[in-house]
C-alpha angles and dihedrals in degrees: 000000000000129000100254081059100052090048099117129247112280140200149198127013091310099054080056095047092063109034077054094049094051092040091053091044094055088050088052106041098019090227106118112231121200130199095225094182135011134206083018113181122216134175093263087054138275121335119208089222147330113238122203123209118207099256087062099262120136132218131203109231130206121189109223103179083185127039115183139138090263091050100028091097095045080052097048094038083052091057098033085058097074099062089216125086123278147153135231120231125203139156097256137001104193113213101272094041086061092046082056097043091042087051084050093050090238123152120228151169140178146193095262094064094267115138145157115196118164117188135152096287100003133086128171125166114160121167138154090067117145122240097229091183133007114240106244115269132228118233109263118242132256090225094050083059124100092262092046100047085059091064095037085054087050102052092041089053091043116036094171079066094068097075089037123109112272096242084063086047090057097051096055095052097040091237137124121278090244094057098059084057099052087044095055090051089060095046086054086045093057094042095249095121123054121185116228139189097217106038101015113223116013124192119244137218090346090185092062093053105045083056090051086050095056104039088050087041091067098041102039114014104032101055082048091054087070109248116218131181132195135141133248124212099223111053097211102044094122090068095066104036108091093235097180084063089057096036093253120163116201103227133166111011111002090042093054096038085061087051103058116356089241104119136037100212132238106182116039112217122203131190110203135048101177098112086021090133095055083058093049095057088060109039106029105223122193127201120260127150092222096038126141100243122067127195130203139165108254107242105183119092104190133078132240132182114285111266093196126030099213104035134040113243130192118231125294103241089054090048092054086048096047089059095043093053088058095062092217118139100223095049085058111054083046085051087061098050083056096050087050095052117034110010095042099066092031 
């Protein structure tokens, strides 16, 4: 029996995604490659496949139904997780999608026929190659919505929040009382909340959705927080500005350089621009698109211990979620220290 026979039976987008994708790699290399195992758990979490190439070598994989610049380092820190090679698959990596992937080292294929592997002794990279139909999508999800992702951030931070009433749910996240009760018919839906007798609702496959979180985060919450960039003269004025007095939350680079020491940062993100205009006099900032100050509105209504005497930082799942966004490999290998250390055991 040969390997494309003994591929177990698969289901959803996803499932498409990647029998397209291998048959469209075949077409295009000529070399079979067979998904040996689906829904595959490791130490590091749950793996959406493992692929194996022809001369026995085996590939992590990892479904993306979408691919694009706001979800490309949640992608990359996914696959990066699990410490073995492994490969993305989409439905599609434009051109310049593939030229980013490929500077990052990242693996990929597609449905069009577009790949990168590197192995010891093989190298394919194709690119350039035309979509001719989209792989059918499944409907987004209301929780995975900027409202919904509220609530999702809220009970991840907070995991004493999953069995309280909903009114104290919606307080936490700043949205109306209705949303909490659609979003946590998703989550049932997708098998993230069980009812119990003994301890009421428990939280499911944390890691999963914490992964779902940051990938929709990007893509949906972040661009509605309104981003702003501007720089600021003096590189290290945030050290010395008492931020806890303006309602200013540390997030991305210098949050997670205070963390673990891991990571001298270039761009400085702030939540919070209530009491923005008292800063700038202070601290003059000019606007500039690629500045190294970014400013966005703080979104989260509920308190955790201090992580850090002397600075205020967000929470840090939202500071994971801020380096991965950016794609950039350091930021990412500093995203999974923190993982390991701060979102594994919450």
């Amino acid at each position: 029996m040969n390997e494309r026979a003994q591929t177990p039976p698969l289901k959803g987008a996803a499932a498409a995604i990647l029998r397209d994708a291998l048959k469209a790699f075949e077409a295009v290399t000529a070399m079979p490659a067979a998904a040996v195992k689906v829904h595959v758990r490791l130490p590091e979490g749950v793996a959406d496949a493992v692929l194996k190439l022809p001369d026995g070598k085996t590939l992590i994989v990892e479904v993306k139904r979408t691919l694009t610049p706001a979800t490309l380092g949640q992608a990359a820190a996914q696959l990066a997780r699990f410490k073995k090679p492994g490969v993305l698959v989409a439905p599609y990596v434009t051109p310049p999608m593939a030229e980013r992937l490929k500077a990052l080292d990242v693996p990929f294929m597609d449905t069009a026929g577009n790949a990168y592997i590197r192995l010891p002794n093989l190298l394919i990279f194709v690119t350039g190659r035309k979509l001719q139909a989209l792989t059918p999508r499944e409907k987004r999800l209301r929780a995975l919505r900027p409202t919904g992702l509220k609530v999702l951030f809220a009970l991840l931070c907070r995991p004493d929040l999953i069995d309280a009433p909903y009114r104290d749910i919606a307080r936490a996240a700043g949205v109306a009382l209705g949303t909490v009760g659609w979003v946590f018919d998703d989550l049932r839906r997708l098998g993230h909340i069980r009812e119990t007798k003994a301890h009421g609702r428990v939280l499911e496959d944390r890691e999963g959705l914490i992964d779902k979180w940051v990938e929709a985060y990007a893509r949906e919450l972040r661009p509605k927080l309104k981003p702003r960039r501007f720089r600021v003269a003096n590189a290290d004025w945030w050290k010395t500005e008492d931020l806890a007095e303006l309602d200013m939350w540390l997030g991305g680079e210098p949050a997670a350089g205070i963390l673990t020491k891991h990571l001298r940062p270039e761009v400085i993100t702030i939540y919070g621009d209530t009491h923005f205009a008292t800063l700038a006099r202070r601290t003059q900032p000019a606007k500039d698109e690629h500045g190294n100050l970014e400013l966005l509105q703080k979104f989260w209504h509920f308190d955790l211990p201090r992580t850090d005497k002397r600075y205020p930082l967000a929470p840090p799942l939202l500071i994971y979620a801020d380096l991965v966004a950016t794609a950039d490999a350091r930021n990412i290998e500093t995203a999974q220290i923190i993982r390991e250390r701060f979102l594994a055991k919450a």
